[in-house]
N, CA, C and O atoms as a GROMACS GRO file, in nm:
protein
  548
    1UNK      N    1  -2.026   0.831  -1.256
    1UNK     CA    2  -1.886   0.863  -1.282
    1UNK      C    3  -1.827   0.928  -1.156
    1UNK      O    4  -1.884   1.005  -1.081
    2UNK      N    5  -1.687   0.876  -1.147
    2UNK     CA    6  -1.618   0.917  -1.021
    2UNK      C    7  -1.504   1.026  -1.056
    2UNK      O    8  -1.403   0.988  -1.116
    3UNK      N    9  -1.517   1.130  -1.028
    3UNK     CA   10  -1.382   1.229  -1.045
    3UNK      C   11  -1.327   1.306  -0.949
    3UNK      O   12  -1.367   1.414  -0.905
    4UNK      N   13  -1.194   1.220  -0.908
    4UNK     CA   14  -1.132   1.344  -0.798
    4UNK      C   15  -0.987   1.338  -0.836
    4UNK      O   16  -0.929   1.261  -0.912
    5UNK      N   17  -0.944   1.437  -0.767
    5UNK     CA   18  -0.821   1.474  -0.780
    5UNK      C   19  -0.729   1.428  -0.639
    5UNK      O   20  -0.767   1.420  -0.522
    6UNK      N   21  -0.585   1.400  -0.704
    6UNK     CA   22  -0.519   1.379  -0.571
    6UNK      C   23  -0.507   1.517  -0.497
    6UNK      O   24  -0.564   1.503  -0.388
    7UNK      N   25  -0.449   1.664  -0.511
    7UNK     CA   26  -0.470   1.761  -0.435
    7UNK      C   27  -0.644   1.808  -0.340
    7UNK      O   28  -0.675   1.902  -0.266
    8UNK      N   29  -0.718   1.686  -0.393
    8UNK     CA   30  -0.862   1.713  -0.311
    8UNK      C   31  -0.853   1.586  -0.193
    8UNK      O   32  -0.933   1.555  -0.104
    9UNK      N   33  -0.708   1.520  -0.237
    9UNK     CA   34  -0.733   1.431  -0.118
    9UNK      C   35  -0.623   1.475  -0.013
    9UNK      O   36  -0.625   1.416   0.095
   10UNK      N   37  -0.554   1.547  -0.027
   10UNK     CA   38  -0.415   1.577   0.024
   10UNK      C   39  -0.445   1.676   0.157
   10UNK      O   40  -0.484   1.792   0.150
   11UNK      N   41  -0.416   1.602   0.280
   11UNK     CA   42  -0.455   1.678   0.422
   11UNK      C   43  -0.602   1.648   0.469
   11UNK      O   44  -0.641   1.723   0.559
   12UNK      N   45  -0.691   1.551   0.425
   12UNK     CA   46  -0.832   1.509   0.446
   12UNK      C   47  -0.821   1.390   0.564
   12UNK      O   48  -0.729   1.406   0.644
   13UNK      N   49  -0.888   1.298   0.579
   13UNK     CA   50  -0.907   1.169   0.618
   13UNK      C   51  -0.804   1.042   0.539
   13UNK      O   52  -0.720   0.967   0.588
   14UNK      N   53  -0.850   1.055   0.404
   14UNK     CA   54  -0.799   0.978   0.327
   14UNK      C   55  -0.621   0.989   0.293
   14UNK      O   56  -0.553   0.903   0.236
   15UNK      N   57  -0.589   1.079   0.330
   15UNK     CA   58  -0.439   1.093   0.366
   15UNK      C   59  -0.383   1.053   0.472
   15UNK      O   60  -0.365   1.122   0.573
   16UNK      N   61  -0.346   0.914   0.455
   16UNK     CA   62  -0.297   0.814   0.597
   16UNK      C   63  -0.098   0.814   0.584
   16UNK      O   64  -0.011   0.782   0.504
   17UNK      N   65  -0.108   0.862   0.695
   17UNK     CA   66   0.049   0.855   0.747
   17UNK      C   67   0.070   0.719   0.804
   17UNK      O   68   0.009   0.696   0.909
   18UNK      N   69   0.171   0.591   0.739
   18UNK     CA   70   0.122   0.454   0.805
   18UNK      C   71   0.327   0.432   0.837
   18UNK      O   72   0.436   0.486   0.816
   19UNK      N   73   0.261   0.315   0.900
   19UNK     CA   74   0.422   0.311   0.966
   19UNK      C   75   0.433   0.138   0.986
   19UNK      O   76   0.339   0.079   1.038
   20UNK      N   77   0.570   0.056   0.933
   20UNK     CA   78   0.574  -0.064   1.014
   20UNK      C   79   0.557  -0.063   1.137
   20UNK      O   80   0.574   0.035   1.210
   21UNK      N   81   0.529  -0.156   1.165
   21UNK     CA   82   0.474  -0.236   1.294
   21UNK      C   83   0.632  -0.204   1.375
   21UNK      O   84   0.620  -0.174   1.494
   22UNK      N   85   0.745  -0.207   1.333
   22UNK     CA   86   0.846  -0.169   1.453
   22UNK      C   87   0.894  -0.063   1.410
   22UNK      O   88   1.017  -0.060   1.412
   23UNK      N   89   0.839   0.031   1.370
   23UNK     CA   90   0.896   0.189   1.368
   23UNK      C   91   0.769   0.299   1.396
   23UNK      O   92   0.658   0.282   1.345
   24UNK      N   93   0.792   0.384   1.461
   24UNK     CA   94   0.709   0.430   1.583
   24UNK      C   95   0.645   0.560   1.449
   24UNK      O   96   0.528   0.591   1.425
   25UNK      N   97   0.761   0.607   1.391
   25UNK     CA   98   0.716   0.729   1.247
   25UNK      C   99   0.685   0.655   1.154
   25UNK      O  100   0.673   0.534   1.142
   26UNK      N  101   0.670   0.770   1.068
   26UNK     CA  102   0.586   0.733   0.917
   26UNK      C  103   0.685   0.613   0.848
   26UNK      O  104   0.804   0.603   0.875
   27UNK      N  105   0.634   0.548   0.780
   27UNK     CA  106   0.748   0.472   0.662
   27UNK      C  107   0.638   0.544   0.518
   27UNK      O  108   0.699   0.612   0.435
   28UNK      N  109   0.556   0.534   0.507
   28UNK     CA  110   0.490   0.544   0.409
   28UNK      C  111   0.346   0.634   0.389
   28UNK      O  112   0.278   0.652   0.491
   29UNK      N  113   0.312   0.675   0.295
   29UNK     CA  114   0.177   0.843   0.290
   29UNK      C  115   0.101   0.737   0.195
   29UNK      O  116   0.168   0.694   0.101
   30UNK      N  117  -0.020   0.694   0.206
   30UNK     CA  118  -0.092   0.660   0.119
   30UNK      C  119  -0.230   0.755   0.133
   30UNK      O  120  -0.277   0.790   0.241
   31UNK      N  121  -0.285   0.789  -0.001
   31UNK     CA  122  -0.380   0.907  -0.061
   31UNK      C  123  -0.484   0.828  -0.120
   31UNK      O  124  -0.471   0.796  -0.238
   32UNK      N  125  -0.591   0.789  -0.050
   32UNK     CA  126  -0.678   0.738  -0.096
   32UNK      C  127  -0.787   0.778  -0.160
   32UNK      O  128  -0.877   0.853  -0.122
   33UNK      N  129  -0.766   0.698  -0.301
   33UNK     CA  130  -0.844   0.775  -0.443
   33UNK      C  131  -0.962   0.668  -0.401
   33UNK      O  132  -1.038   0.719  -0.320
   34UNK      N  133  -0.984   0.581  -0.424
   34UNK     CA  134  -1.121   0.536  -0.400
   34UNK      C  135  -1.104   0.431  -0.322
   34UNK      O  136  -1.001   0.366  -0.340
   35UNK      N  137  -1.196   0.389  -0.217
   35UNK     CA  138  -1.221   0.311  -0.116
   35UNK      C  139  -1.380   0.211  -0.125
   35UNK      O  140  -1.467   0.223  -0.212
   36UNK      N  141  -1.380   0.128  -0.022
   36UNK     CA  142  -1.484   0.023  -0.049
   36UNK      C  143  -1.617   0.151  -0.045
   36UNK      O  144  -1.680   0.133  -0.150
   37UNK      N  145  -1.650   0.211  -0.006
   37UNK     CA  146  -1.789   0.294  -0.014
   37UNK      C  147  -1.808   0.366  -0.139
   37UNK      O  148  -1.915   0.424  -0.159
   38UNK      N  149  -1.704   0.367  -0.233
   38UNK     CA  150  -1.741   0.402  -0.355
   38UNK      C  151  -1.789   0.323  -0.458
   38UNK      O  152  -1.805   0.353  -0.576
   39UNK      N  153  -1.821   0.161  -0.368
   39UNK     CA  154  -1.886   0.039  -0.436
   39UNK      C  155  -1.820   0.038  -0.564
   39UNK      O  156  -1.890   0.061  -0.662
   40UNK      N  157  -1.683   0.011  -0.582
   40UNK     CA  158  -1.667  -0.051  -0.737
   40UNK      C  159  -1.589  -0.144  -0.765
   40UNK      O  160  -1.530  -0.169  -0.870
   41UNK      N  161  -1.591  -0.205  -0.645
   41UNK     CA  162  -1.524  -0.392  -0.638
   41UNK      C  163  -1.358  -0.336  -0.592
   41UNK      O  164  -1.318  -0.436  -0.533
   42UNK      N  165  -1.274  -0.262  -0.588
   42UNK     CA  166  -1.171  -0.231  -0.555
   42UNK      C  167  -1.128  -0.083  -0.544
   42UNK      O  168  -1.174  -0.002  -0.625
   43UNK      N  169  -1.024  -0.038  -0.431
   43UNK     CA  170  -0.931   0.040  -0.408
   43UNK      C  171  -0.833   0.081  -0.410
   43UNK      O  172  -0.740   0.015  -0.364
   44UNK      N  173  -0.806   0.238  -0.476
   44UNK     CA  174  -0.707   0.251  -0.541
   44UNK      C  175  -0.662   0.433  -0.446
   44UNK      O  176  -0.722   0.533  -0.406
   45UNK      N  177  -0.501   0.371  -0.454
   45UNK     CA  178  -0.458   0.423  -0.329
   45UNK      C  179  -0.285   0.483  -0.431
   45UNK      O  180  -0.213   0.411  -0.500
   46UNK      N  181  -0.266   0.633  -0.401
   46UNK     CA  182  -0.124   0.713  -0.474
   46UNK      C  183  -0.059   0.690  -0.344
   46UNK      O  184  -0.106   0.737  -0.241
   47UNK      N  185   0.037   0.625  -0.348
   47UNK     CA  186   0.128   0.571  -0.185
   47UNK      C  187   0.275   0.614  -0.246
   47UNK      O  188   0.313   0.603  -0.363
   48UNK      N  189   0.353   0.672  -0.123
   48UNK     CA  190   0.467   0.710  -0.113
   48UNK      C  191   0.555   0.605  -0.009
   48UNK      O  192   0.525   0.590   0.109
   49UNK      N  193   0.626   0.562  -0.051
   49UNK     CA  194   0.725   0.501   0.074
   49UNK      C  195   0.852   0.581   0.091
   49UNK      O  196   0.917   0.645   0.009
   50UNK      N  197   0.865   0.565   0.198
   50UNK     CA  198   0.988   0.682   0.210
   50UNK      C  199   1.142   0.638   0.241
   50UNK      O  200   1.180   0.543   0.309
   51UNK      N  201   1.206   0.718   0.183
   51UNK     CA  202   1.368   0.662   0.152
   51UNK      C  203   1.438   0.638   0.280
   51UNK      O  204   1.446   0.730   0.362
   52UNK      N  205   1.474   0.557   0.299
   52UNK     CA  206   1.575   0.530   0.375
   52UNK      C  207   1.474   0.410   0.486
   52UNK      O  208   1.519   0.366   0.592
   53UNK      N  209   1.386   0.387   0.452
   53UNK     CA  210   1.263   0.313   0.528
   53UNK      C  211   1.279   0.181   0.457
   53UNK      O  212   1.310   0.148   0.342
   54UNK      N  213   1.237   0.101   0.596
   54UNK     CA  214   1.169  -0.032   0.564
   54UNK      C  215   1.043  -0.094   0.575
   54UNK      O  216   1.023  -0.106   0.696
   55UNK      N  217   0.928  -0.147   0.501
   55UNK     CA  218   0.845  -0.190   0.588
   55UNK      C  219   0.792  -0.347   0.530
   55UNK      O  220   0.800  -0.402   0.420
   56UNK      N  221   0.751  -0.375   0.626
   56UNK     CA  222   0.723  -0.541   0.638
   56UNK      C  223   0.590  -0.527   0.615
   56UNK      O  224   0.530  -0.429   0.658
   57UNK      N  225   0.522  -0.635   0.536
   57UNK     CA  226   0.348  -0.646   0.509
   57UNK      C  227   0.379  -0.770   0.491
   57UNK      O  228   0.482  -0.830   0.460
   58UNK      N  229   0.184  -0.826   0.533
   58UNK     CA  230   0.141  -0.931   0.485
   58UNK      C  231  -0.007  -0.901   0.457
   58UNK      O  232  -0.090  -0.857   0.536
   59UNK      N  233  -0.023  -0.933   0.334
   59UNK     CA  234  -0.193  -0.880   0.310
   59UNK      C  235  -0.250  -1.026   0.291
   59UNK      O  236  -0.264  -1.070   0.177
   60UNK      N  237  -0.281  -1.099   0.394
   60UNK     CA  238  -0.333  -1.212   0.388
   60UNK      C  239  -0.514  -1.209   0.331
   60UNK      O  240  -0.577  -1.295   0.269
   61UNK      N  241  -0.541  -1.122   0.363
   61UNK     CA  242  -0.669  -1.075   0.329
   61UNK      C  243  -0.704  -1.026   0.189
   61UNK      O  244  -0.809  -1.057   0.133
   62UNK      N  245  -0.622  -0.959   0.143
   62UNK     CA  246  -0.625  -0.866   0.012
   62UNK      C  247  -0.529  -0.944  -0.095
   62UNK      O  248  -0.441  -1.023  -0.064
   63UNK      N  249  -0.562  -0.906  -0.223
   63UNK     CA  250  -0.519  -0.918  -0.312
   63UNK      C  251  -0.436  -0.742  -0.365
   63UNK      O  252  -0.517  -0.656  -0.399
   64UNK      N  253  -0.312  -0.710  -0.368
   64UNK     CA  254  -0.244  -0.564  -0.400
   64UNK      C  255  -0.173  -0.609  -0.521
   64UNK      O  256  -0.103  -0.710  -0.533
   65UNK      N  257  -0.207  -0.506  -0.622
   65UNK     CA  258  -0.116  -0.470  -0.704
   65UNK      C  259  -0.044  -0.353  -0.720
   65UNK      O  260  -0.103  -0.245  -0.722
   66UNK      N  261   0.068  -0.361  -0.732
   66UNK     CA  262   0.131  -0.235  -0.714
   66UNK      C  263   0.204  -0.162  -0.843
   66UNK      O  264   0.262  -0.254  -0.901
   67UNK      N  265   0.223  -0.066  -0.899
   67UNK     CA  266   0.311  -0.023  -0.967
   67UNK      C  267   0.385   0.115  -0.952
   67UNK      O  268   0.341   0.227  -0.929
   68UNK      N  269   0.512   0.069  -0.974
   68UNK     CA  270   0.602   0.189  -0.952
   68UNK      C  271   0.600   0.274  -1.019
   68UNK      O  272   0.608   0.222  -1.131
   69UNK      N  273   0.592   0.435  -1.038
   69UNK     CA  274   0.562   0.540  -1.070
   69UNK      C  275   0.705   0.608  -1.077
   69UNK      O  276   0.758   0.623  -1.187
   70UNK      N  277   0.779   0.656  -0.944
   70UNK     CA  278   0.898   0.694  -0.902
   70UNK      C  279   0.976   0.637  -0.800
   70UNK      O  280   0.927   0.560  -0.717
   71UNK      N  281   1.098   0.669  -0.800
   71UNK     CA  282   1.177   0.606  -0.713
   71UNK      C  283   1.236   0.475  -0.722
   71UNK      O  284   1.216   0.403  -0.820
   72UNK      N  285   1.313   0.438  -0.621
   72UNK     CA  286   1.417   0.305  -0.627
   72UNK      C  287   1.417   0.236  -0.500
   72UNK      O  288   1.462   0.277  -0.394
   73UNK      N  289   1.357   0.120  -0.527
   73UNK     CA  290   1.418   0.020  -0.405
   73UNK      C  291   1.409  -0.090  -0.447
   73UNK      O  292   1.422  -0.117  -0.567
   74UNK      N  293   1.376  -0.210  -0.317
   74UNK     CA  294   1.378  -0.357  -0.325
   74UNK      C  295   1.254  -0.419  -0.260
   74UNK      O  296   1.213  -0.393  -0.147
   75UNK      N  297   1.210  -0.487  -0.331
   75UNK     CA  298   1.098  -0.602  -0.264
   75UNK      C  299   1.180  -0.719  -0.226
   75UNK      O  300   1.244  -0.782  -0.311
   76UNK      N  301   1.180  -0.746  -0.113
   76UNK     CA  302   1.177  -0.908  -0.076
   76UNK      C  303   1.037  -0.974  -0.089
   76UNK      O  304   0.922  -0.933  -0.104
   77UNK      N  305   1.090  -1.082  -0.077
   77UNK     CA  306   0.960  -1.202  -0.128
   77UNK      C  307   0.982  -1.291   0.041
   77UNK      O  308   1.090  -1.349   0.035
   78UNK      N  309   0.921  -1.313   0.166
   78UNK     CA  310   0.972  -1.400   0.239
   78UNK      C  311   0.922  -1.483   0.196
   78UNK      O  312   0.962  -1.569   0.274
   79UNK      N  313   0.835  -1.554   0.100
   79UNK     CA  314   0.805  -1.678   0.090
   79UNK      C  315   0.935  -1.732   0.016
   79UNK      O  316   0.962  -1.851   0.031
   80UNK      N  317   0.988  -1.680  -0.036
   80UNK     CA  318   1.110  -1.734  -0.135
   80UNK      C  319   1.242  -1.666  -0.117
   80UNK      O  320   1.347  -1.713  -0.160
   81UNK      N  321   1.234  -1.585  -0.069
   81UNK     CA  322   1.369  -1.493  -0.042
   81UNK      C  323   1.429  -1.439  -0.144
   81UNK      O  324   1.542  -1.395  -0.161
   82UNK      N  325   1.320  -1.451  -0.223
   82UNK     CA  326   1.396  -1.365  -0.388
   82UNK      C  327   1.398  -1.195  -0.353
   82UNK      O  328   1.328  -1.164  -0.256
   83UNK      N  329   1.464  -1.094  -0.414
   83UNK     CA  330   1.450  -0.993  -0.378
   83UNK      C  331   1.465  -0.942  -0.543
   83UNK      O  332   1.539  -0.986  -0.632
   84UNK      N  333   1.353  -0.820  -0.544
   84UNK     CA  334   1.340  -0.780  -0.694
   84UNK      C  335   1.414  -0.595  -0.663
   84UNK      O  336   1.424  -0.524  -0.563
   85UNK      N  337   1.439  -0.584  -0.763
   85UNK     CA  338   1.488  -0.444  -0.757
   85UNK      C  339   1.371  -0.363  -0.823
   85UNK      O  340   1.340  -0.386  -0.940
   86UNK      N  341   1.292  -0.248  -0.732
   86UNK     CA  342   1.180  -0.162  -0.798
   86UNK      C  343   1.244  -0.024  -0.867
   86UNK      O  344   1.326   0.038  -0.799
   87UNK      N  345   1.215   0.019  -0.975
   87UNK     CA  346   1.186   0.127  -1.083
   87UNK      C  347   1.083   0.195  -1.128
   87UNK      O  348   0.976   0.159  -1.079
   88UNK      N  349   1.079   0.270  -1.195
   88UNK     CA  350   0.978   0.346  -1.239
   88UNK      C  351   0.956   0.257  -1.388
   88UNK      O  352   1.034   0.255  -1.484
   89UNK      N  353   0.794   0.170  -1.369
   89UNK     CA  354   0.756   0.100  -1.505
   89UNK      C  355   0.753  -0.069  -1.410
   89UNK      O  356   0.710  -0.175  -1.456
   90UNK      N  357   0.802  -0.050  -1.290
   90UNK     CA  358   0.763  -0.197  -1.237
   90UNK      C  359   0.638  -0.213  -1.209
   90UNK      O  360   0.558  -0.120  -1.196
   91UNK      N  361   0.597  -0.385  -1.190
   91UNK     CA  362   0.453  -0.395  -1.129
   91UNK      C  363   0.516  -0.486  -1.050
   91UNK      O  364   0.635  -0.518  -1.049
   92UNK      N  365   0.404  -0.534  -0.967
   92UNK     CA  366   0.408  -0.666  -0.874
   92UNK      C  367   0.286  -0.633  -0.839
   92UNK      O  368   0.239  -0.519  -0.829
   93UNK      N  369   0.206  -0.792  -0.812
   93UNK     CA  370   0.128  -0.843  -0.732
   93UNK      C  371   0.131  -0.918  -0.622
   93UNK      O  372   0.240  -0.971  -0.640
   94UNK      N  373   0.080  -0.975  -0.489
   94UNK     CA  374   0.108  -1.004  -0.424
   94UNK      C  375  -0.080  -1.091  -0.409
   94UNK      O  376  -0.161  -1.082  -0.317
   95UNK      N  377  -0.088  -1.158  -0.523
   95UNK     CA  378  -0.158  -1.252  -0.519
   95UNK      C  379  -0.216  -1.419  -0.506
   95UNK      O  380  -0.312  -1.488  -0.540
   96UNK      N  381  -0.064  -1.430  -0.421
   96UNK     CA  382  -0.051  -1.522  -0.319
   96UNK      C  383  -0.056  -1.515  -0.156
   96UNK      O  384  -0.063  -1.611  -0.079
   97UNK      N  385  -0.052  -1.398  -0.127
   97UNK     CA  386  -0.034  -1.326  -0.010
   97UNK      C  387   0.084  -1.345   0.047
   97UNK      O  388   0.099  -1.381   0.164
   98UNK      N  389   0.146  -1.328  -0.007
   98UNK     CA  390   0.315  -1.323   0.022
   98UNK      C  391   0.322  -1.195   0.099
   98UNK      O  392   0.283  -1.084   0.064
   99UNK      N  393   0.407  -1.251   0.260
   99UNK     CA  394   0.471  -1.135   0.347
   99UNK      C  395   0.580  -1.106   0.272
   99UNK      O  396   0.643  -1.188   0.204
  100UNK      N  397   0.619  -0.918   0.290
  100UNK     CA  398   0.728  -0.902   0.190
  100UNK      C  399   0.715  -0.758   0.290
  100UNK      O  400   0.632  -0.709   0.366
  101UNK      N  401   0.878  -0.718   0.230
  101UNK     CA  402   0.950  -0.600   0.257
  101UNK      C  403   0.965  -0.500   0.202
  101UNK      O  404   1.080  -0.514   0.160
  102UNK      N  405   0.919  -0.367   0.156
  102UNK     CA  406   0.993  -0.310   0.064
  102UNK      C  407   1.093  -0.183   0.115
  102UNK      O  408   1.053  -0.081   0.171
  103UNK      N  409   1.161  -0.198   0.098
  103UNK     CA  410   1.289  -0.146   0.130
  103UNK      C  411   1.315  -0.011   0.034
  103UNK      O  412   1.389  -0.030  -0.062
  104UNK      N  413   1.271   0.101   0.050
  104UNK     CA  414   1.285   0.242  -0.030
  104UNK      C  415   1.420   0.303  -0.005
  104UNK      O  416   1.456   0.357   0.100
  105UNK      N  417   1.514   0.283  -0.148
  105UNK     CA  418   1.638   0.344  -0.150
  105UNK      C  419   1.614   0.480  -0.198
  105UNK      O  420   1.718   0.545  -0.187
  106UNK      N  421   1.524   0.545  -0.243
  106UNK     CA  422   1.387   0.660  -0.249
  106UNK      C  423   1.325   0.714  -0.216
  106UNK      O  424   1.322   0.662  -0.104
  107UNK      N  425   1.251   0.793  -0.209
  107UNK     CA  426   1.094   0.776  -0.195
  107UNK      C  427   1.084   0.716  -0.302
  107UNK      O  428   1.158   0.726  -0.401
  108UNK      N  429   0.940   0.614  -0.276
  108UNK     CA  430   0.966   0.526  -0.386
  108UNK      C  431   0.752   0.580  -0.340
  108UNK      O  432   0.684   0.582  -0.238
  109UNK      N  433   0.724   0.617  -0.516
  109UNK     CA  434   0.605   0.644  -0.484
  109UNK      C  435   0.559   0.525  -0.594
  109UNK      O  436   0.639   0.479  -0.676
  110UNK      N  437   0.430   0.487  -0.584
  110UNK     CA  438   0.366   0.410  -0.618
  110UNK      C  439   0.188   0.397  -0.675
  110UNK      O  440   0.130   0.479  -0.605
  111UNK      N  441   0.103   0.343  -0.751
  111UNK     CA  442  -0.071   0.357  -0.732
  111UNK      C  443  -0.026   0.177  -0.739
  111UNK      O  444   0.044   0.098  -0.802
  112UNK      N  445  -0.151   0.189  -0.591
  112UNK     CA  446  -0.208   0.030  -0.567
  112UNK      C  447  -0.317   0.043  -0.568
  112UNK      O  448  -0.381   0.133  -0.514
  113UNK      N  449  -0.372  -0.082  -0.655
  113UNK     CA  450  -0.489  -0.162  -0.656
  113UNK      C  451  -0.538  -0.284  -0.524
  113UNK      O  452  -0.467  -0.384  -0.513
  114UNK      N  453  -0.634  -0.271  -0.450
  114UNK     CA  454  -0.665  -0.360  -0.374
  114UNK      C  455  -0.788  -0.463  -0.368
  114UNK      O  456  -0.894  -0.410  -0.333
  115UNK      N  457  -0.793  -0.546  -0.384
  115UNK     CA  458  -0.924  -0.626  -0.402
  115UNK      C  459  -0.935  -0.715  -0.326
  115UNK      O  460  -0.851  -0.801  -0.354
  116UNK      N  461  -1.044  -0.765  -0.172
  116UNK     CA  462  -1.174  -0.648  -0.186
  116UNK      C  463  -1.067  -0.533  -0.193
  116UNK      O  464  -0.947  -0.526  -0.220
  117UNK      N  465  -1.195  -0.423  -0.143
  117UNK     CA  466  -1.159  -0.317  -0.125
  117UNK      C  467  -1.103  -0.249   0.016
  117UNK      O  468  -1.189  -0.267   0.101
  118UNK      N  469  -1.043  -0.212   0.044
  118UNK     CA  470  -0.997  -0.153   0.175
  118UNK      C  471  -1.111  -0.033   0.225
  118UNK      O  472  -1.182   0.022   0.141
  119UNK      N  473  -1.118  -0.007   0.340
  119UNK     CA  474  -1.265   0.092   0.360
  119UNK      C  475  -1.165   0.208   0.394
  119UNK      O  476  -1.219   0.312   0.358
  120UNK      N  477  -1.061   0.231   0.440
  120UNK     CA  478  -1.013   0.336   0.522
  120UNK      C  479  -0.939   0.338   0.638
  120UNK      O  480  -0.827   0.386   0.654
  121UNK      N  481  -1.015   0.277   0.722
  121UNK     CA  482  -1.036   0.248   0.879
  121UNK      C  483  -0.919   0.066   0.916
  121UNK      O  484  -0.907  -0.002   1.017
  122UNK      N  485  -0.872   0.057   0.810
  122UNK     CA  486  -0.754  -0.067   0.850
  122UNK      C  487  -0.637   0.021   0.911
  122UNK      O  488  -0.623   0.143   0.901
  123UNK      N  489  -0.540  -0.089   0.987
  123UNK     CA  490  -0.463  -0.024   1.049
  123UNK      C  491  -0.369  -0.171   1.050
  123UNK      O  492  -0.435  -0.261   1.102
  124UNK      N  493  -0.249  -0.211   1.011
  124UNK     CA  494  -0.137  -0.294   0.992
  124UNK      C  495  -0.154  -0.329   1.120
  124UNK      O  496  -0.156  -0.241   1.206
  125UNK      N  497  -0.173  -0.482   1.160
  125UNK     CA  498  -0.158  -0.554   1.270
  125UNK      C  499  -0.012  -0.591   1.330
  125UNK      O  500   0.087  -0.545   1.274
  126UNK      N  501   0.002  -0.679   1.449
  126UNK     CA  502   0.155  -0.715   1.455
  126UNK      C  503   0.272  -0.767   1.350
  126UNK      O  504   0.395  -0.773   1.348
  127UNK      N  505   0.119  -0.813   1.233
  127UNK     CA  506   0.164  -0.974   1.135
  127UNK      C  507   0.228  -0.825   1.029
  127UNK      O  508   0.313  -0.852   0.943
  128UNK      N  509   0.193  -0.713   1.042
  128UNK     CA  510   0.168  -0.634   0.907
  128UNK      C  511   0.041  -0.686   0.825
  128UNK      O  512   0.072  -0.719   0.710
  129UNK      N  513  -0.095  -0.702   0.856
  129UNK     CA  514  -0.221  -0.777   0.775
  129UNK      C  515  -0.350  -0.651   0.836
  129UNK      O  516  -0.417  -0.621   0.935
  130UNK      N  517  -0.330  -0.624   0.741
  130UNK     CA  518  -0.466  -0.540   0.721
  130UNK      C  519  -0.588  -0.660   0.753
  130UNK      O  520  -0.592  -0.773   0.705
  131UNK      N  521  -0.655  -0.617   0.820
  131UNK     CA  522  -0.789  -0.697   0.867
  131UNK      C  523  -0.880  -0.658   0.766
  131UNK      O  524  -0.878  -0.550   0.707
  132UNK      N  525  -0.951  -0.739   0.750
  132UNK     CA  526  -1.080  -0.749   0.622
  132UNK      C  527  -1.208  -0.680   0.683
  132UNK      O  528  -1.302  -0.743   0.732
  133UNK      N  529  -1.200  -0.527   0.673
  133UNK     CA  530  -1.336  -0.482   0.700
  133UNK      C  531  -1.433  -0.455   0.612
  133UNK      O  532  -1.390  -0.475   0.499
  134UNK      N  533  -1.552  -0.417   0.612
  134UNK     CA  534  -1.644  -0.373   0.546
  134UNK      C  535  -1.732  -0.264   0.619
  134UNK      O  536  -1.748  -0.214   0.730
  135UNK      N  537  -1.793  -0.256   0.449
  135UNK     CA  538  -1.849  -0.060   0.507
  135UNK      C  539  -1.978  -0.072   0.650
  135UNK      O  540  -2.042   0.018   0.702
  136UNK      N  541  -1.978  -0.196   0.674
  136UNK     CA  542  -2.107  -0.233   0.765
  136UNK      C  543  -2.030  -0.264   0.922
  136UNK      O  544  -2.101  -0.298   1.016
  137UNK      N  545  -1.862  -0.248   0.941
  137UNK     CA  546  -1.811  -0.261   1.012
  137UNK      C  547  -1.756  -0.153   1.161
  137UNK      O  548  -1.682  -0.200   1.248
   0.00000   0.00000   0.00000
């Protein structure tokens, strides 16, 4: 059995300050509750995006599910150019690997699911694509 708390992750390692690929500060705080070394097929991550921010991803690698907790913004879809409006009680997946935007009219906080698992140690490429590491990496 696994038990932690988010205030045991808050100011550690696992508290990543991440930023699009063309903005030099934070866009987003993700608090990582469990990662690939806790061996349990996926990672689950309390993420904040921050208001007035944009950021661009492509998780070509990963499978993310996301759900909204707090806050207000917009997902774009670039595969389709649909754009969804996020709330508190939304989900989305991005299990096509759809590059997308989310646009925080908020802080727009969030818990994502990742499968595999993310180890920690990724860092958003030019594409926005987390590279596929493992704990042997």
């Amino acid at each position: 059995m696994i038990v932690r708390r988010l205030d045991e992750i808050i100011g550690t390692d696992k508290d990543v300050l991440g930023h699009d690929r063309d903005v030099a500060e934070g866009t987003w705080r993700s608090r990582r509750l469990l990662l690939a070394n806790d061996r349990v097929g996926f990672s689950l991550h309390d993420t904040v995006l921050f208001a007035g921010t944009e950021t661009s991803m492509w998780y070509a690698n990963h499978v993310e599910a996301v759900y909204v907790i707090e806050g207000h913004g917009e997902l774009t879809d670039h595969e389709t150019g649909k754009k969804y409006e996020l709330s508190p009680g939304t989900m989305y997946l991005l299990n096509g690997h759809e590059r997308h935007t989310l646009s925080a009219h908020t802080d727009v906080r969030t818990v994502c699911v990742f499968n595999p698992p993310v180890t920690g140690r990724e860092v958003h490429d030019a594409n926005g694509v987390y590279p596929l590491l493992t704990e042997g990496d």
